[in-house]
C-alpha positions, 0 to 999 in steps of 0.5 A: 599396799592397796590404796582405800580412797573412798571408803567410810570407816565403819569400826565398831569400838568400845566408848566410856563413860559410866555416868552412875558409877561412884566417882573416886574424885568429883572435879569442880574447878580445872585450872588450864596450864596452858595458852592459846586454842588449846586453853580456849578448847578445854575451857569449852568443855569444862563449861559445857560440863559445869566446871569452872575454869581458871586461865594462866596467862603471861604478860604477852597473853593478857589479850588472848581469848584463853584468857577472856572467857575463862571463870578466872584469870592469873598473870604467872610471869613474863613472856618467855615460857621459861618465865611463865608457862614452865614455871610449875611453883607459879601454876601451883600457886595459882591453882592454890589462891584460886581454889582448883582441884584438878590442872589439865596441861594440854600439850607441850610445856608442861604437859608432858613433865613427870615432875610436874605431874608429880607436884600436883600430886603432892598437892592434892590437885587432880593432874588430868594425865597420867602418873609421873611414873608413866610418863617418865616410863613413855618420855624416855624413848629406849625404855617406852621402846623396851617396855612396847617390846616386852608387850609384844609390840612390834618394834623398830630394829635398833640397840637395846636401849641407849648407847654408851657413846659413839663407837658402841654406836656404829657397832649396832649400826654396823649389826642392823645395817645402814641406813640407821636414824640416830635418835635421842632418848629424851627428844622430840619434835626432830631435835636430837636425831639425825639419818646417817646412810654410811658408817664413815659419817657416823661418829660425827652426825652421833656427836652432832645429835648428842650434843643438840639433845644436851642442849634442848633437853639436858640429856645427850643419850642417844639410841639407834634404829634401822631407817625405815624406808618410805614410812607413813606416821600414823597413830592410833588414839587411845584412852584409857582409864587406870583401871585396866581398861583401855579402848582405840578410836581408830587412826590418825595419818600425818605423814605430812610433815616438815623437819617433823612437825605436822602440817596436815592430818586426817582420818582415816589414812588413805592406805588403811584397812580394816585389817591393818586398823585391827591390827594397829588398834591391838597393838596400840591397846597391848601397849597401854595396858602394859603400863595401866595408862590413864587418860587420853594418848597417842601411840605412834607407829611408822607403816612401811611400804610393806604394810608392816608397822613399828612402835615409835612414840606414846605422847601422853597427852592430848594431841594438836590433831585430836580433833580429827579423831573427834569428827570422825567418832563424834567424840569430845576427848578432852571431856572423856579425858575429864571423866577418867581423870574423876574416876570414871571406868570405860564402858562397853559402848558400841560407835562407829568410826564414819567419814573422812576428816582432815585438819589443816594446821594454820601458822603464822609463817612465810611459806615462801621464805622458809616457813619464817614465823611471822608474828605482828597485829592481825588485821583482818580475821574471817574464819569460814563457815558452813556444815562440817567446818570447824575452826580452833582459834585463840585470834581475832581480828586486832590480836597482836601474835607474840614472837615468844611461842609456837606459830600455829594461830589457829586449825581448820578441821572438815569433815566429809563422807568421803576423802574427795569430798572432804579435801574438796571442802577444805579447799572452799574453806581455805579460800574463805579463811581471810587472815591479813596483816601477817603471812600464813600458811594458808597457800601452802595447804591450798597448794599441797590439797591440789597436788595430784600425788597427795589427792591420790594418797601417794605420800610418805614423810619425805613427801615435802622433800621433793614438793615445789611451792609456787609464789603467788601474790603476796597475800599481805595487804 
């Protein structure tokens, strides 16, 4: 497939929001059921709208600036998630004492949790999401699978929905052909999937999958797909408004991963096309009218080396990449997704999709050890600056990082007129961004922005298989 390194994406798309209709729901106060950049980011918005907000922290957060600059602030348990930000009864309780009519999740914890979405229901208090029934629908990856296939989205080869055990198993295997990826049916985030080349590995990588998705998920049901050789991620954004309207803002690339989780993003992806995004966007569109979705989302596909592309995911939710989307359509998502949680349809409005953007994300790691994580006290913290930068932070100079959650502290997003220009950009700002006191993955994204492969677009998920990071000096002081 040809590469397009230089293009500017001109799509014209369709952007809410009707502002003079009447409103199903007037939100005024949204409490956040989440931690960190993401709470901080919300809160921005609501602000920016003229909505209160209430924070929710644990007793490791009570320091974090979610926490400060939120109208109102509940302590909901002790540092584990499990004793706090999972706890749906104590955000509920929350939201009660502090008068919050509507609950935005974010990502991760809850934000995916049907029965939670469900409980704000109960109690009359706006979940900034969709249904119970769709997430449930969309979070079970063999039925998400077979509703995108009843819509005519195109699909991986694979079993009809999940497999009764191992033996029925190898059978589909043995039907498709090998190599086939072994996935489980309430999994994310790489657990419970495993790539199995040969039918005399199979029975045990299937009980291995199975076992690890019990544990991490409490369902150990497990689905078959074909491999998918030399595949790019990509994903296309959509919102939608519940009332059968849905519109795309173009795609997302994040083929940059590790044990699958994104490290780096950017839109748009080097090897699209206006065809393939019409392409992509329709079927993306397709999917979520099949279910009348609400909000914001990402329906993920894998792109073969071919051009041809597979339904992978619908994440409900807002995504850790958004703001790539939100440079390059000029955008604020979370507000879009605020006005169609009040009820507001989607209309008819012509914005152009321009530039190249990209997110580097920032974890408190030791890319030299294994990405270990690296929590302690922040002691230096200089963000960069200039046009087109923009950072997404919860820390400062002083912040002590909690070993108990995700390592990610902070997202470097540029934007540029071209994608040299923005990696370039990205590169001053690397070299600007000063963090010490713990190790960071700032070397790794300076090193891969310099690869002459990813500089030329010529990379798929298994690219960092085969990527050699070079030690340099140690960047703690």
């Amino acid at each position: 497939m040809a590469l397009r390194l230089n293009t500017i994406s001109l799509c014209s798309l369709s952007i809410p929001i009707d502002s003079d209709q009447t409103h199903d729901l007037v939100i005024k106060k949204v409490l956040i059921a989440n931690r960190g950049e993401i709470a901080l980011r919300i809160i921005r918005t609501c602000h920016e709208m003229g909505l209160k907000t209430v924070a929710v922290f644990s007793t490791a957060d009570r320091d974090s600036l979610h926490v400060r600059f939120a109208d109102e602030a509940v302590c909901i348990g002790g540092p584990a998630g499990k004793d706090s930000y999972l706890r749906a009864e104590r955000i509920m309780a929350a939201a009660e004492i502090t008068g919050a009519d509507a609950i935005h999740p974010g990502y991760g914890f809850l934000a995916e949790n049907a029965d939670f979405s469900a409980t704000c229901q109960d109690n009359n208090v706006k979940f900034i999401g969709p249904s119970p029934e769709i997430i449930r629908m969309m979070g079970n990856k063999s039925m998400a699978k077979d509703t995108m296939l009843a819509a005519g989205v195109p699909v991986v080869p694979g079993s009809d929905g999940v497999v009764k055990d191992a033996s029925a198993g190898a059978k589909v295997a043995e039907k498709i052909g090998y190599p086939v990826i072994i996935k489980a049916s309430a999994g994310g985030g790489g657990r419970g999937m495993r790539m199995c080349a040969n039918p005399t590995d199979f029975e045990k990588l299937f009980h291995t999958a199975s076992n690890e998705a019990q544990a991490a998920f409490g369902n150990g049901e497990c689905y078959i797909e074909k491999f998918v050789s030399g595949p790019r991620h990509i994903e296309i954004q959509i919102l939608g408004d519940g009332k059968g309207n849905v519109i795309h803002f173009g795609e997302r690339e994040c083929s940059i991963q590790r044990r699958h989780q994104k490290l780096l993003e950017e839109s748009p992806s080097p090897i699209m096309t206006e065809e393939l995004r019409q392409k992509m966007g329709d079927a993306a569109i397709k999917g979520a009218k099949a279910v009348n979705y609400e909000g914001a989302a990402t329906v993920e596909f894998l792109v073969d080396d071919k051009g041809d592309f597979y339904f992978m995911e619908m994440n409900t939710r807002i995504q850790v990449e958004h703001p790539v989307t939100e440079e390059v359509a000029d955008c604020d998502l979370v507000e879009f997704q605020i006005r169609v949680a009040q009820g507001e349809g989607i209309l008819e409005r012509t914005i152009r999709l321009e530039g190249h953007a990209m997110e580097c994300r920032i974890n408190a790691e030791n890319p030299f050890n294994n990405f270990s994580p690296s929590p302690g006290k922040i002691t230096t913290f200089h963000p960069p600056g200039g046009h087109g930068v923009r950072v997404d932070t919860h820390v400062y100079a002083g912040y002590t990082i909690p070993p108990y959650y995700d390592s990610m502290i902070a997202k470097l997003i540029v934007r540029a007129r071209t994608r040299e220009l923005a990696i370039q950009k990205m590169l001053r700002a690397l070299d600007e961004f000063v963090i010490e006191g713990v190790h960071t993955t700032i070397p790794f994204h300076q090193q891969l922005l310099k690869d002459e492969k990813f500089r030329r677009g010529e990379f798929d998920t298994r690219f960092l298989e085969t990527f050699t990071l070079v030690e340099e000096k140690d960047e703690l002081s």
